[in-house]
C-alpha positions as CSV (number, residue, x, y, z in Angstrom):
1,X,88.2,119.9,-42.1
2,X,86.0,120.7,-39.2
3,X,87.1,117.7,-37.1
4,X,90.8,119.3,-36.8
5,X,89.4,122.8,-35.6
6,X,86.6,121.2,-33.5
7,X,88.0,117.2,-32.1
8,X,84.9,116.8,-30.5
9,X,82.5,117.1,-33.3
10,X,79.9,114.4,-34.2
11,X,79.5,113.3,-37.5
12,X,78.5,110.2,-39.3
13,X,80.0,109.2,-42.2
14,X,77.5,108.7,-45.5
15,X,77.3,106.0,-47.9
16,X,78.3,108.6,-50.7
17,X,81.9,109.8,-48.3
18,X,80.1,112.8,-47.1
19,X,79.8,113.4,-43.0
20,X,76.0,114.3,-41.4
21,X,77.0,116.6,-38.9
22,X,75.1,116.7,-35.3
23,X,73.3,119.5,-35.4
24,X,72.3,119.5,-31.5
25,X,76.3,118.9,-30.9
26,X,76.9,122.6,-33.2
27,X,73.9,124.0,-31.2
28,X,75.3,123.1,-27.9
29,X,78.7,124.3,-28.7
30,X,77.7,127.5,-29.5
31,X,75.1,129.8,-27.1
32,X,74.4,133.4,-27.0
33,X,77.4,134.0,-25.0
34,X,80.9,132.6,-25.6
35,X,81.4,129.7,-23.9
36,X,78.1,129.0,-23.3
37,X,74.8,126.6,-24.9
38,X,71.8,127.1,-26.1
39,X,70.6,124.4,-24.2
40,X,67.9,125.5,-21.2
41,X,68.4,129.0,-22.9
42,X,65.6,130.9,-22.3
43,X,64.5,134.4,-23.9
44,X,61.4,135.6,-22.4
45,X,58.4,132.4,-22.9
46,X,60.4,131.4,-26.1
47,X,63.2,129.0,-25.5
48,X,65.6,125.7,-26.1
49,X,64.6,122.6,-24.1
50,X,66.5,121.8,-21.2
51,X,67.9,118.6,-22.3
52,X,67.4,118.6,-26.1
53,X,69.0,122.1,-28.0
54,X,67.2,121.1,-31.2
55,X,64.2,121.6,-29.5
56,X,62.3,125.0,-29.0
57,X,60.0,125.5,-26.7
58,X,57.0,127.7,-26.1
59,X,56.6,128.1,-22.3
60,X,53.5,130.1,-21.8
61,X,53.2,133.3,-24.2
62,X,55.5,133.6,-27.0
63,X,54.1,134.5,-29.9
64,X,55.5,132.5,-33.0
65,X,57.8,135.1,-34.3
66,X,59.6,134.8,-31.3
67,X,59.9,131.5,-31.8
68,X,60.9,132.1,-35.5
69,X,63.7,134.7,-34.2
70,X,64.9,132.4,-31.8
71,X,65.7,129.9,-34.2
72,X,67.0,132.4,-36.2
73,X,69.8,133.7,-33.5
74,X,70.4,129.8,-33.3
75,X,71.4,129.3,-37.2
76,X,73.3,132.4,-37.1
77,X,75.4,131.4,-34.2
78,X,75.8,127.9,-35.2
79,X,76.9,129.4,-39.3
80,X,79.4,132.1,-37.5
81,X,81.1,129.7,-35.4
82,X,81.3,126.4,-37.5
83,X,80.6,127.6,-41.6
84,X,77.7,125.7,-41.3
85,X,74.2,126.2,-42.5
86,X,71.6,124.3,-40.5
87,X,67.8,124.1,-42.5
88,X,64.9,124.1,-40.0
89,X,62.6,120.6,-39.7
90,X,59.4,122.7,-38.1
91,X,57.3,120.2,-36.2
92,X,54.1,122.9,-34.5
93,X,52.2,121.0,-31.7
């Protein structure tokens, strides 16, 4: 179980015995660089929001596919660290 390799995980426990994982918890524990978060992570105008790591943020230029790649590196780091595979809720405004 993920709780004995990670105490501090969130979860909430489902009707059906199941857990719903935190998925901003996974993204902050794991950043680009060990030990660090995605959250305030910036790559060029494409980034994650200072105070929310399930949000990306476009902040001036970046053209969607950096966006798209960003979010990519994100899922990949969160799947390598915790086994977990996050699916993306796209919300363009």
């Amino acid at each position: 179980m993920l709780n004995a390799q990670f105490p501090g995980i969130v979860g909430y426990p489902l009707p059906n015995g199941n857990v719903k994982l935190a998925a901003g918890w996974l993204i902050e524990q794991c950043g680009p660089v060990t030990g660090t978060s995605w959250k305030g992570y910036r790559k060029g105008d494409a980034g994650c929001h200072e105070k929310q790591a399930l949000v990306l943020v476009n902040y001036g230029n970046a053209k969607g596919d950096e966006i798209y790649d960003l979010s990519e590196e994100i899922l990949k780091g969160v799947k390598e660290k915790f086994g977990v595979g996050l699916e993306r809720e796209v919300n363009i405004i």
